[in-house]
C-alpha positions, 0 to 999 in steps of 0.5 A: 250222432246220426247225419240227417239223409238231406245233409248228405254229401248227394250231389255228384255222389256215384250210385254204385249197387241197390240190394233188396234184402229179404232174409227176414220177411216182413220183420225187417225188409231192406233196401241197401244202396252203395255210395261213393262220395268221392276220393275212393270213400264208399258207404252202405246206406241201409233202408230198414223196415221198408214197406214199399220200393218205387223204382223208375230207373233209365239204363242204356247211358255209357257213364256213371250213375250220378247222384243229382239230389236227395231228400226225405219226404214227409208228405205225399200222396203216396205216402198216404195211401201206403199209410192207408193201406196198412193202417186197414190192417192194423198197422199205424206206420205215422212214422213212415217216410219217402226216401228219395234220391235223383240221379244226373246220368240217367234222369232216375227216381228212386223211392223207398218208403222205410221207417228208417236208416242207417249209414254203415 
């Protein structure tokens, strides 16, 4: 059974890498995060289908980059207009989500617009 992404153990969580993976364009765009939960336990969250990656990431701290909170968006603004802009081509992505993640050390807001993920 799949952990819902709000349920995740987020909160002081360590951000360890971001990928972007373009090995197949267009047919699955990913994103790809490395976590630590502690206790030397890391995991890869894969983001699959990705259709848009915002990135506000503050660097210069001397610390680890934790992770204050996490959350899946349903509704926004944004998430409309992606909705929209796709949805002039053809493309119905109603099951679009915003995959947030907010970090302590650094005041970072991390959002990746995908269909889907997948904890590995």
């Amino acid at each position: 059974m799949k952990i819902k992404f709000d349920k995740l153990p987020w909160h002081d969580a360590i951000l360890l890498d971001i990928k972007i993976n373009r090995e197949k364009p267009g047919e699955n765009d990913q994103v790809i995060i490395v976590v630590s939960w502690g206790e030397n336990i890391k995991q890869s969250i894969s983001f699959n289908d990705c259709f848009e990656l915002d990135l506000k990431m503050n660097f210069g701290v001397i610390a680890e980059e934790s992770i204050l909170d996490a959350c899946v968006i349903n509704k926004s603004l944004e998430l409309t207009q992606i909705k929209n802009k796709w949805k002039n081509i053809g493309l119905d992505l109603k099951e679009l989500k915003c995959f947030q993640i907010e970090t302590n050390s650094t005041n970072s807001l991390i959002k990746i617009y995908a269909l889907d993920y997948m904890l590995s």
